[in-house]
Every structure is written in C-alpha cells, then in structure tokens.
N, C-alpha and C positions, 0 to 999 in steps of 0.2 A: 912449395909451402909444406910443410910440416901437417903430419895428423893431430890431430886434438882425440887422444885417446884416454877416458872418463874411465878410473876402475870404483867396481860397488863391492862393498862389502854387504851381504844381505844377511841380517840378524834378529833370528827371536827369542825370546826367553822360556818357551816350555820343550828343550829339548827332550825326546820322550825315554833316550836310554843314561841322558846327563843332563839333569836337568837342571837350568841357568848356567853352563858352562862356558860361554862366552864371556859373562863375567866373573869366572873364577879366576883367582888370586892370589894363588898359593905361593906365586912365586915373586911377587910383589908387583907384576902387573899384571890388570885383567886379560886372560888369553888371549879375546880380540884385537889386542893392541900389536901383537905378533903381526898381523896379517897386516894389520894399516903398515907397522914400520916396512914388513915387505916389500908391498905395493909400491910404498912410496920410494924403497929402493930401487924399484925396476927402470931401467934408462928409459923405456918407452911411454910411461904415464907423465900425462899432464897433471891431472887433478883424482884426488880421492873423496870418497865419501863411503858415509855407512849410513846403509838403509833400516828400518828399523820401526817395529808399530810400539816398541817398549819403552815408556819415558824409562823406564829403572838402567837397562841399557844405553839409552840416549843420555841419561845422568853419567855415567861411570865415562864413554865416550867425549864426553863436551871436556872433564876431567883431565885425559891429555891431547885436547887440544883438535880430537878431529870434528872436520865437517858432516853434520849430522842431516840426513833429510825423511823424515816423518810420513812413515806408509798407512794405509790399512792393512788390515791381516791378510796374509797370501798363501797359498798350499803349497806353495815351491819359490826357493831364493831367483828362479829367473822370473815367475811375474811377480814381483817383488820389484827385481830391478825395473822391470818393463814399465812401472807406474812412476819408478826414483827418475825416469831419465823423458817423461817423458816431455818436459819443457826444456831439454839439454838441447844445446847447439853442441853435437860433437860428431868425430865421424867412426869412431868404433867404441864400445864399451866391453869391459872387462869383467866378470862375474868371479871374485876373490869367495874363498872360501873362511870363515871365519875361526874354521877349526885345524885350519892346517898353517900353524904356529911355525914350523921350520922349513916351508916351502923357500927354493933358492929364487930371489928375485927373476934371478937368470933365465929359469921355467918362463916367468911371464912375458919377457921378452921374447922368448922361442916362440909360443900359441900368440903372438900380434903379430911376429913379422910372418906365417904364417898360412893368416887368416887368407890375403890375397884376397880374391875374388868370391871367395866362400862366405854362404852366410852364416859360417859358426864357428869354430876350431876350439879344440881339446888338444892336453898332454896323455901320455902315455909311458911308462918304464918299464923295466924286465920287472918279473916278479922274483919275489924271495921265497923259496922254499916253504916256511911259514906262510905265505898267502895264500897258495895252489889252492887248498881244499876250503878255505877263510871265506863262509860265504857275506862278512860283514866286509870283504875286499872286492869291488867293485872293477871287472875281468872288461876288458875291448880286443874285439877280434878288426883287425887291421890290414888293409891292401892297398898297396900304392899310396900311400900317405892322406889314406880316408880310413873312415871309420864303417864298420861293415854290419856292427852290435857292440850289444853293452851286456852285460852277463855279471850275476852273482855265481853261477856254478863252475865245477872246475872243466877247464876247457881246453883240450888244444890248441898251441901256439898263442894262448892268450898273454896278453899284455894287463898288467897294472894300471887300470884309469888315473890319472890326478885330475883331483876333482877341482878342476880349472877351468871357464869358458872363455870363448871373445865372440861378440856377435858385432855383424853392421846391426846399428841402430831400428832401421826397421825393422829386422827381423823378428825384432821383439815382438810388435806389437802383432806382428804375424804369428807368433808362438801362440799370446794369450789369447788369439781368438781359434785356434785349434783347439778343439775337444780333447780331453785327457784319452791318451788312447790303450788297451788293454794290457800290452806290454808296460806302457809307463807306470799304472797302477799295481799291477801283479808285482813286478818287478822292484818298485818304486824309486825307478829310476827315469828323471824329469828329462833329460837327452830323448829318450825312446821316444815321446811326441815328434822331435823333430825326423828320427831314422823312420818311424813307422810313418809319416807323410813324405816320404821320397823326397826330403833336403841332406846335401852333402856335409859330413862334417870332417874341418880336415884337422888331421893330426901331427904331431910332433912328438918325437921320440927322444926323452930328454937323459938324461943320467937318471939313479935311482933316488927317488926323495924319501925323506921318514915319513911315515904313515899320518894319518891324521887323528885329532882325539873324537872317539865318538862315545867312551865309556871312562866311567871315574877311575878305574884303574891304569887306561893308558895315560891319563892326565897325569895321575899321581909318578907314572914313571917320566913323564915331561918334567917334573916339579922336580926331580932327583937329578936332572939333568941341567936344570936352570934356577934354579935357587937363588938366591942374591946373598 
C-alpha cells in the first residue's frame, strides 16, 4: 500500500526583511503559488495544503484554487504545520517552503524517499561561490547522509541547506513540545531544536537549486526572470 504523504506550505504575512512576500505579484501570480504548483508536481505527494493564520493570504490562496487550513500565530513554519496536521490521517508530511518559487519538484521527491526510518530529512547542494561568506545562506555540515549542524558562517566543507523538511507525523508533535533551544534562537534556525535534542536528520544531496526570495531585491530579479 502506498504512503499517504500531506505536503504544508506554512505562510504569514509579516515577513520581517519582505514583507507580505508570499503574496506578491509582480509577475502575475502571487509567489506562493510557485511552491503549491511545485508540490503538486512532486510524484510522491498525495495532497497539498497551505497553512496560514492570514485571511489576506488565505484570500489570494482560495483564488487559485488551493486547499487552505486556518492556524494560530506560530514562531516557526514547523509548529505551524505541527497544529495544520494535527487531525491528518497520513503517514509522512512535508514542510514546503513558500519562498522558494523555483525549487525542482525532483528535490522533493529525493528528502521523502529518504526520510526511511528517520524522524526528519532535509536537502542539501554544493555551494556557489557567492554563498561561502552569505551569512543570509544557511551552511549543513554533513556525514554519511545525516546532518551533523546547520550554520550561517563560512564553514569547511559545508554544504547549501535547502530549506525543505519531511518529518513522520509524530514527530511533530514531539518538536513543539521541546523547548526552543539556544542554538535555535541565536542561530534562528528552527532544525537546531531537533540536532540539539539528539534526533537524526537525514539528508539528501540534490543538484544545485536557485536560491530562495528572502529580500525585495531577489524577488524583483525572480520578476525579470518570470514575467508573463
């Protein structure tokens, strides 16, 4: 029998370096809708939705057509999902980025099949020369096809995180009742809870992906590239 694997897209509207970027539309559709079409490209998804405590998001979303599910506010897109799934019958979920508009569905395939017996799995790619010293480029130091850290600094032998998850189901709810922990916060990188409690995350080393938008100016070079 087949997995029933749920991917979330988790979205809110006060990004703090771009803000409402999810719904911008420069290029005649709202960014977010990248990641759904994505998603729904990947062979291995059953079902999509977008998580969300924003009716103004949840507006522009119903618009083409995705499945919307209504959160409260959350400090990080994994307890976010952690509360979207928690009446799901499924047996793995996907944690979609909503700012990484030209992620190859192919990615998401690679971090499900995977995950295996792990409670979490991430991607990974070489870096580009331009990222080394990037400290808005988020660096995993990698061994035997696990995850060892996560790093904004420049690093030896580091690797390019893509900011992609899969977790089993429970894990979730084992996430949000861990305490944020000092690397996560310092860092603020939401993985670190799981590496600093002594859980495995396994990786996948994919081809190299374009970056993700986290500033008005990457976007606007996304728009010059995708214009209608």
């Amino acid at each position: 029998m087949s997995k029933r694997v749920i991917a979330i897209i988790p979205a809110r509207i006060d990004s703090s370096r771009f803000p409402a970027k999810m719904i911008a539309d420069e290029t005649g559709k709202p960014l977010i809708q990248y990641a759904w079409e994505n998603a729904i490209a990947a062979e291995t998804i059953s079902d999509v939705y977008i998580a969300t405590d924003s009716e103004e998001i949840s507006q522009k979303c119903n618009e083409f057509g995705a499945n919307i599910i209504m959160t409260g506010a959350h400090p990080n897109g994994t307890s976010r999902i952690a509360e979207a799934v928690l009446n799901f019958d499924c047996d793995v979920v996907v944690n979609m980025q909503g700012d990484e508009p030209e992620l190859d569905p192919a990615v998401i395939d690679a971090v499900v099949e995977i995950l295996g017996n792990s409670v979490m799995s991430t991607a990974v790619c070489e870096l580009q020369d331009d990222e080394i010293d990037n400290e808005n480029v988020v660096k995993a130091i990698v061994d035997n096809g696990r995850a060892l850290d996560f790093t904004r600094q420049t690093t030896q032998g580091a690797l390019r995180h893509i900011g992609l998850y899969v977790y089993q189901p429970d894990f979730l709810q084992t996430y949000v009742a861990m305490q944020p922990t000092q690397n996560e916060i310092i860092r603020h990188l939401e993985q670190m809870r799981a590496i600093d409690n002594g859980f495995s995350i396994a990786v996948a080393k994919v081809n190299p992906q374009p970056s993700g938008i986290d500033t008005k100016s990457q976007y606007d070079e996304f728009v010059k590239r995708n214009s209608v």
